[in-house]
C-alpha positions as CSV (number, residue, x, y, z in Angstrom):
1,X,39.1,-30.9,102.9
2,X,41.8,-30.1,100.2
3,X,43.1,-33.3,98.6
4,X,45.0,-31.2,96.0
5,X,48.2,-33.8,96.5
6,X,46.4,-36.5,96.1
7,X,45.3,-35.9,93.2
8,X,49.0,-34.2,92.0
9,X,50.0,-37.8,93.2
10,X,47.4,-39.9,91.3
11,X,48.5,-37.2,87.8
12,X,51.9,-39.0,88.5
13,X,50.7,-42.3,88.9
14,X,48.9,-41.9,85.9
15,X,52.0,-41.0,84.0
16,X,54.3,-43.4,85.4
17,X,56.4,-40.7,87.1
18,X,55.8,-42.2,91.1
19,X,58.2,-43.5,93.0
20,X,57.7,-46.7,95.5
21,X,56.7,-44.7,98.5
22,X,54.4,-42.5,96.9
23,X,52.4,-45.3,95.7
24,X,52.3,-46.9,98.9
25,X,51.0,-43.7,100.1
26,X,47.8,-44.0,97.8
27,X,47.3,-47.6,99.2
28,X,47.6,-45.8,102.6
29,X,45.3,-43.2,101.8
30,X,42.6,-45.5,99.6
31,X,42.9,-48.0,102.6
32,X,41.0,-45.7,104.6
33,X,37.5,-45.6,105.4
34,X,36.1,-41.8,104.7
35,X,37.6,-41.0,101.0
36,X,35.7,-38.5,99.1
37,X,32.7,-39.3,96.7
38,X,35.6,-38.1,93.2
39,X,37.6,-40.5,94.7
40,X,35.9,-43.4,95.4
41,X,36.4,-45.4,91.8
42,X,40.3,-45.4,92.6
43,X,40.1,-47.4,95.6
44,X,39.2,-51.1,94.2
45,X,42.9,-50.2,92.4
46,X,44.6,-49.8,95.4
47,X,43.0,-51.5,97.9
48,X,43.1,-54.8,95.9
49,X,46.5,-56.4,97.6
50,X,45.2,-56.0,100.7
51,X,41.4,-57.4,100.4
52,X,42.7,-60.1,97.5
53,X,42.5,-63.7,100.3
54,X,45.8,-65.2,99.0
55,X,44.6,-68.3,97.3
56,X,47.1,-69.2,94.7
57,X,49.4,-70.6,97.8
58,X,50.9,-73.7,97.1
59,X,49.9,-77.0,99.0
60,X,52.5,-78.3,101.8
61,X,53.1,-81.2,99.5
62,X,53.7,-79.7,96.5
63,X,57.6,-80.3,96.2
64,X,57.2,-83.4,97.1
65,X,54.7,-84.4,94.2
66,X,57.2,-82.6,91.7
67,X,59.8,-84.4,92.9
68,X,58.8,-87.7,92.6
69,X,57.1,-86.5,88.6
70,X,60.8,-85.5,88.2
71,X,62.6,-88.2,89.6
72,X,60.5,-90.7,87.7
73,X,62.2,-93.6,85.6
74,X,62.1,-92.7,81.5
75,X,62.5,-95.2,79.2
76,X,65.9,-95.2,77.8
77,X,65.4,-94.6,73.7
78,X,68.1,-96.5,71.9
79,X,69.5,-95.0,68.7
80,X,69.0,-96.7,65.1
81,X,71.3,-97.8,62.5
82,X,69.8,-97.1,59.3
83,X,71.6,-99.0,56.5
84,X,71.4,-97.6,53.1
85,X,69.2,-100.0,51.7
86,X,66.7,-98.5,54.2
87,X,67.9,-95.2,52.9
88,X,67.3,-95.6,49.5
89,X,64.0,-97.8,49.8
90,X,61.9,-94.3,49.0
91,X,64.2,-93.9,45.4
92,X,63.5,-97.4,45.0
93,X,60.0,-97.6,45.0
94,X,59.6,-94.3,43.1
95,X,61.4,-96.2,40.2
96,X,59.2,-99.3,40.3
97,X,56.4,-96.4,40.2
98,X,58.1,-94.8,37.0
99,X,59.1,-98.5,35.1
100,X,55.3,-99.7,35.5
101,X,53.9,-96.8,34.2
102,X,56.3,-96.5,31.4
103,X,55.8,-100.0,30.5
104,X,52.2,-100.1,31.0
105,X,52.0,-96.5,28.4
106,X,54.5,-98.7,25.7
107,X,51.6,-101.3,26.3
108,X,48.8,-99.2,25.5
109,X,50.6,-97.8,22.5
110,X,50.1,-101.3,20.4
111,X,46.6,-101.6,20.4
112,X,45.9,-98.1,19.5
113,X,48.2,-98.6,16.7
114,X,46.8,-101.3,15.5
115,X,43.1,-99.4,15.5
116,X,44.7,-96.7,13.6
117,X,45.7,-98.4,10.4
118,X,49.4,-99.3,11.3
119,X,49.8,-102.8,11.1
120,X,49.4,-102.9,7.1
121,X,53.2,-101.2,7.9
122,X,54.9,-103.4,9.3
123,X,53.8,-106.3,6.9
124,X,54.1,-104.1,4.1
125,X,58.0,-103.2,5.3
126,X,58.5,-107.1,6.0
127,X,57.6,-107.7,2.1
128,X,59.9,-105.5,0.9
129,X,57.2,-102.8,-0.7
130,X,57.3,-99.2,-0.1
131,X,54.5,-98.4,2.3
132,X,54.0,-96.0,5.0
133,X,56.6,-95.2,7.7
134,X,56.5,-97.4,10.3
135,X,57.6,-94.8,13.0
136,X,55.6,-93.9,15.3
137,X,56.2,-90.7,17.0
138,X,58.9,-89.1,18.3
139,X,62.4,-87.8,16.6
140,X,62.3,-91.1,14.6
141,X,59.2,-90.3,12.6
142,X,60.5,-87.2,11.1
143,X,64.2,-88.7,9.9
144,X,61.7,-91.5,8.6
145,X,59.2,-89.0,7.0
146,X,62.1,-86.5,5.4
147,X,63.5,-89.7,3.8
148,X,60.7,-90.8,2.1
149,X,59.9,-87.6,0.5
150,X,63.3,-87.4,-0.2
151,X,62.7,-91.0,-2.3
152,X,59.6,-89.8,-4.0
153,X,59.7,-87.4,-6.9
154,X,57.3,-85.1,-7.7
155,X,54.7,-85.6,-10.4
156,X,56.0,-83.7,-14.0
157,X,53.1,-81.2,-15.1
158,X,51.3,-82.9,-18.0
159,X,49.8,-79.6,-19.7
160,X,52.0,-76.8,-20.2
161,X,52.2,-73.2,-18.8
162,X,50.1,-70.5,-20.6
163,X,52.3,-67.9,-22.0
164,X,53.0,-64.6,-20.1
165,X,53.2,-61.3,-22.3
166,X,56.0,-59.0,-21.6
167,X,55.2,-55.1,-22.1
């Protein structure tokens, strides 16, 4: 036997070009019993609606159990003021943070100065006599530093300058 459009229809199935009728004549023809042997791997593809037990149906009280999941009672959310207190608590807290570091670094500061030969300073400054700056860092130890070698003069050269000759 010639199953020439057959296989013309399965070219068009193939490309998408089938209409609704000419598919359902494939399922016709692959629902039959004698197809030939070239055929045979199409048929679980067109067969499958009709041998395919229709399990996925939906019990009898299916609505019912939707329904009452629906129609449950929510709890009702009730909305918050938030004062701005409760706002700004973050900000606040984030300063704390900042003023206890800051104050515990100022704290560390003294001892290390201390170590590091400044406190003859500051006794030396109460006393009256010229010592070393008692500045510590920052823009305030250079305005301190410029002024005092503003104050001090250089030393005048004891020994003269040897003689340069002119040619």
């Amino acid at each position: 036997m010639d199953y020439k459009y057959i296989n013309q229809l399965l070219e068009r199935y193939w490309n998408a070009e089938t209409t609704l009728e000419e598919e359902e004549i494939l399922r016709a023809f692959f629902s039959q019993v004698d197809i030939p042997a070239e055929l045979e791997h199409y048929r679980p593809l067109f067969v499958y609606e009709q041998t395919q037990l229709k399990t996925d149906v939906l019990d009898e009280d299916f609505d019912e159990r939707m329904l009452a999941m629906i129609e449950e009672p929510t709890t009702k959310v009730k909305a918050r003021t938030i004062t701005m207190k409760q706002r700004l608590m973050p900000l606040f807290k984030a300063a704390a943070i900042v003023a206890i570091i800051l104050t515990l670094g100022n704290a560390m500061q003294v001892p290390f100065s201390q170590q590091n030969g400044y406190e003859g300073t500051m006794a030396a400054t109460q006393t009256g006599e010229q010592g070393v700056s008692v500045a510590i860092g920052g823009d305030s130890l250079t305005v301190d530093s410029m002024q005092q070698s503003v104050l001090q003069a250089p030393a005048v050269l004891q020994e003269p300058l040897p003689p340069t000759t002119s040619d």
